[in-house]
KEKE-3310 file (N, C-alpha, C; in steps of 0.2 Angstrom, whole numbers, plus 5000, padded with zeros to 4 digits):
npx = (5592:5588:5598:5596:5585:5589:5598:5591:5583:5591:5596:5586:5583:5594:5593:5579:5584:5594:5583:5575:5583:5589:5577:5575:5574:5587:5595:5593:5599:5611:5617:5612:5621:5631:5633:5635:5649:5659:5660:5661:5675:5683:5694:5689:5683:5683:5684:5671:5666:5666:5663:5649:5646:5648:5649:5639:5627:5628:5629:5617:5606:5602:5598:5590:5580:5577:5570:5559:5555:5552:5544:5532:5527:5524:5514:5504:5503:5496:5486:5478:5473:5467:5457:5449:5447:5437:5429:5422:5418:5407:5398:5395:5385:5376:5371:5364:5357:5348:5341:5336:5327:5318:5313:5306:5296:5291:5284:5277:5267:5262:5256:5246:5239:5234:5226:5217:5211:5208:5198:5188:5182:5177:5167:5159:5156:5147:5135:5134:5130:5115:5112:5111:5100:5096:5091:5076:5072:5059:5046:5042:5027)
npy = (5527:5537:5538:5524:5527:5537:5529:5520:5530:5534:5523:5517:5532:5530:5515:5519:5526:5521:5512:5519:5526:5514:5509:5515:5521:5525:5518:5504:5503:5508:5494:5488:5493:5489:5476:5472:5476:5464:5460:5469:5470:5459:5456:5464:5455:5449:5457:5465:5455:5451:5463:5464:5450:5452:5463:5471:5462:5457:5467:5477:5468:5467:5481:5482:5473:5479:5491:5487:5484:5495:5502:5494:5495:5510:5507:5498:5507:5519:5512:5508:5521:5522:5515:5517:5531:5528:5519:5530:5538:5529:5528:5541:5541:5531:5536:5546:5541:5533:5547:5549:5539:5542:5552:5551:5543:5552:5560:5551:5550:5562:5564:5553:5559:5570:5565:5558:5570:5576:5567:5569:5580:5578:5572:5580:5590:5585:5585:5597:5599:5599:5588:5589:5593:5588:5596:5593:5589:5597:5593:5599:5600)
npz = (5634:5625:5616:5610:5603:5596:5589:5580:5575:5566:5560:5552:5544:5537:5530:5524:5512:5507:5500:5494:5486:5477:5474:5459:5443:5437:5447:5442:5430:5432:5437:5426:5417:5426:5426:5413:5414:5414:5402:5392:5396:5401:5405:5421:5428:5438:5449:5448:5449:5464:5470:5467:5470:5484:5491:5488:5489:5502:5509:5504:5504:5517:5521:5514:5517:5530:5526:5520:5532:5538:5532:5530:5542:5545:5535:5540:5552:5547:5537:5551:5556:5543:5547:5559:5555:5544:5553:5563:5552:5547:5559:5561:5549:5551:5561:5555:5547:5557:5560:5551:5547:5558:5556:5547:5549:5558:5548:5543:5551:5552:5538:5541:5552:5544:5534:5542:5549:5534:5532:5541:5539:5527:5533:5539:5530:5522:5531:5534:5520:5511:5501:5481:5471:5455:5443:5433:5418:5407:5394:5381:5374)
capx = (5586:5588:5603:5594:5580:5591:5601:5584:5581:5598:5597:5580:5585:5599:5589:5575:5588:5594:5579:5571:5589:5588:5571:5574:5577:5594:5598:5594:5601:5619:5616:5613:5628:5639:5632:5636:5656:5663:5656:5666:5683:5685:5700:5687:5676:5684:5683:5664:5659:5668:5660:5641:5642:5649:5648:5632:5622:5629:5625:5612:5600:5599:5597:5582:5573:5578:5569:5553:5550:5549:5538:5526:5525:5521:5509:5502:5501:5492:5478:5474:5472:5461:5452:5449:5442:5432:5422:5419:5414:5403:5396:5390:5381:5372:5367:5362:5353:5343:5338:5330:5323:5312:5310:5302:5291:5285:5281:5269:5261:5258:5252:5241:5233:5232:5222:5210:5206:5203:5192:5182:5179:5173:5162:5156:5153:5142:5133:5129:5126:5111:5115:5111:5095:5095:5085:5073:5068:5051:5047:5034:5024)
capy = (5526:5542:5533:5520:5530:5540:5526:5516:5533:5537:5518:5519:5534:5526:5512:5521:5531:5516:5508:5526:5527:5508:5509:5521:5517:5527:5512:5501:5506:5508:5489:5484:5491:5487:5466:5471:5476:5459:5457:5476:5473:5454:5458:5466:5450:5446:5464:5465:5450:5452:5469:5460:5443:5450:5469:5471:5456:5457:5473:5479:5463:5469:5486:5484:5470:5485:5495:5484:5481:5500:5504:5490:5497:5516:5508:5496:5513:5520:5508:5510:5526:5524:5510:5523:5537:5525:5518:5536:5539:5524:5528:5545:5539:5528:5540:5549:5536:5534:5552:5550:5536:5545:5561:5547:5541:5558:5564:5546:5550:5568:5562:5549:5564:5575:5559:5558:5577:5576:5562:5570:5585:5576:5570:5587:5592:5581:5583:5603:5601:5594:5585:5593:5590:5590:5599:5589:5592:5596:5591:5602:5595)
capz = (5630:5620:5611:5608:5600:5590:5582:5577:5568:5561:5556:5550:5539:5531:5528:5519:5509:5502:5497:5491:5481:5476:5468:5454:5435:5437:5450:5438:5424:5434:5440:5421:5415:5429:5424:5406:5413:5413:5393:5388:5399:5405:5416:5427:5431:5445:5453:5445:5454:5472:5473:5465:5474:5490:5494:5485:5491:5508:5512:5502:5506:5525:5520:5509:5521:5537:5524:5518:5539:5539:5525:5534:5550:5541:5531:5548:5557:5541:5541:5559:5555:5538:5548:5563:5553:5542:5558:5561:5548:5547:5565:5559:5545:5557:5564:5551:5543:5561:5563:5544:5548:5562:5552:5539:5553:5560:5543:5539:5556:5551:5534:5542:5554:5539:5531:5547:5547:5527:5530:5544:5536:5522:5533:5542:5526:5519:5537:5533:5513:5507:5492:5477:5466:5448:5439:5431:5411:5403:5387:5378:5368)
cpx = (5585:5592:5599:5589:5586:5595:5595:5584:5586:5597:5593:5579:5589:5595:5581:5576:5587:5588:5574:5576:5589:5583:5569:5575:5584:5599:5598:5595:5609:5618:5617:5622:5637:5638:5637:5647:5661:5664:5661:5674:5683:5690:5694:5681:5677:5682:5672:5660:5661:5663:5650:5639:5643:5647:5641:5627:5622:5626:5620:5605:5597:5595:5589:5575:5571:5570:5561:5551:5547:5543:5531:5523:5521:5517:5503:5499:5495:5485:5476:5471:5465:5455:5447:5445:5437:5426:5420:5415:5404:5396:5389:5385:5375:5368:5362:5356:5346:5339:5334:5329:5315:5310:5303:5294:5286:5281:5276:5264:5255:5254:5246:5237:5230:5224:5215:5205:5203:5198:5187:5179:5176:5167:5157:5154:5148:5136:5127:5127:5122:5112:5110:5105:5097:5089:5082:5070:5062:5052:5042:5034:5019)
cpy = (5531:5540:5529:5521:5535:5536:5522:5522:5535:5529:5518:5524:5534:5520:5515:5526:5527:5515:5513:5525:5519:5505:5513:5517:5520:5520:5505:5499:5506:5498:5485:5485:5490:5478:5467:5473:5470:5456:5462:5473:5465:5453:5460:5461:5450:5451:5463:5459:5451:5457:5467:5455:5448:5455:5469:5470:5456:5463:5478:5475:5467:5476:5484:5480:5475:5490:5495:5485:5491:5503:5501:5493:5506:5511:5504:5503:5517:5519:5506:5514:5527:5520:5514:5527:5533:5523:5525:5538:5537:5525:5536:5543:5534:5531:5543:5547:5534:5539:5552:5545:5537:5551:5558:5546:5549:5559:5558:5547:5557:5566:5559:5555:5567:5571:5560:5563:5576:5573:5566:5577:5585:5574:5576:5591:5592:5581:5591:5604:5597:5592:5590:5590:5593:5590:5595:5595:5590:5596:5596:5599:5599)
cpz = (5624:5615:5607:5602:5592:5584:5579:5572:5564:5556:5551:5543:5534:5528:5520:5512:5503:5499:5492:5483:5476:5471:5463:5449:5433:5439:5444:5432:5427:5436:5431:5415:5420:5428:5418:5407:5411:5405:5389:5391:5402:5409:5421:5431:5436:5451:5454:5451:5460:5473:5471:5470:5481:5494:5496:5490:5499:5512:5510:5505:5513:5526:5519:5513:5526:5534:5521:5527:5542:5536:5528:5539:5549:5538:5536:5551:5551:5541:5546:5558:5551:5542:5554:5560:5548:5546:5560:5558:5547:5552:5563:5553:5548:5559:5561:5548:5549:5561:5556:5544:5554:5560:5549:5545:5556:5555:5542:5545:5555:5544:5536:5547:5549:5535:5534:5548:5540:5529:5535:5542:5529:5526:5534:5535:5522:5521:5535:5526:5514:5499:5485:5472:5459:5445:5434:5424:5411:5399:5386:5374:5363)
residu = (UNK:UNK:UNK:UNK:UNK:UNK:UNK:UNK:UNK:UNK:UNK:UNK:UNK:UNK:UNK:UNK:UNK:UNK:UNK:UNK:UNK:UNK:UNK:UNK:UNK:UNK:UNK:UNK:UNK:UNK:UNK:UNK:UNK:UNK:UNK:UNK:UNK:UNK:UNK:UNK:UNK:UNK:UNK:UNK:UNK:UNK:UNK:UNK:UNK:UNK:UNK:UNK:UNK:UNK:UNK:UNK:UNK:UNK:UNK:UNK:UNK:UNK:UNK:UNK:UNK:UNK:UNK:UNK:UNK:UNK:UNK:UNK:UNK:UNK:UNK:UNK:UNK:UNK:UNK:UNK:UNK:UNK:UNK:UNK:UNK:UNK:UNK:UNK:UNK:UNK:UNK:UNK:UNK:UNK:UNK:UNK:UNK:UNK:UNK:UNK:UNK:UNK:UNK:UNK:UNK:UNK:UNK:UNK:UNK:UNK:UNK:UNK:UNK:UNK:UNK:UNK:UNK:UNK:UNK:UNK:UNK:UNK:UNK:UNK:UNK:UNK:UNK:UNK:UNK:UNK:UNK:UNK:UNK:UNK:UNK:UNK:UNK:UNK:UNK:UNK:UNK)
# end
């Protein structure tokens, strides 16, 4: 089993070599001008193509798909992860969003006491002043 384990990741790292090495502008850059050989040096087409159509193609194809199913799988395990700490996240805020929803509630209940004392004390108020006369003008005459 440990075998087994170690060549997946010995393969694994050859695989993402390539595909690292593969996806640069140097690589493709050595790829335009090994096209452009058979255009400088015509004896060498036949070389140029054997090593394009056959080496190339054959052994590079397998690499780069070994190399996409890895990328996937890292980016698979990735968004489990973002998805994971996003409900988290989300969970908390929840929460967060209830506990200030019942603060909101205390605080309108406490206002609404506040309200009911005002008002009773407006009334107790009213109960021990007597209203207030205005003083009444004289004319002289």
């Amino acid at each position: 089993m440990k075998l087994k384990q170690y060549l997946w990741s010995l393969n694994s790292s050859i695989a993402m070599r390539v595909i690292l090495a593969l996806s640069t502008m140097e690589c493709a850059y050595l790829f335009t001008i090994w096209s452009i050989l058979p255009l400088l040096y015509p004896g060498s087409r036949d070389f140029v193509f054997y090593i394009s159509g056959g080496i190339l193609q054959l052994v590079l194809l397998p690499l780069i798909l070994v190399g996409q199913n890895i990328l996937n799988q890292k980016t698979e395990v990735r968004a489990e992860a973002d998805h994971k700490a996003v409900m988290e996240i989300l969970s908390d805020i929840q929460a967060l969003v209830e506990q200030d929803r019942s603060l909101q509630q205390e605080e309108n209940e406490e206002i609404i006491d506040l309200h009911e004392i005002n008002d009773r004390l407006i009334r107790i108020e009213k109960l021990i002043k007597p209203p207030r006369r205005k003083p009444t003008s004289r004319r002289s005459t």
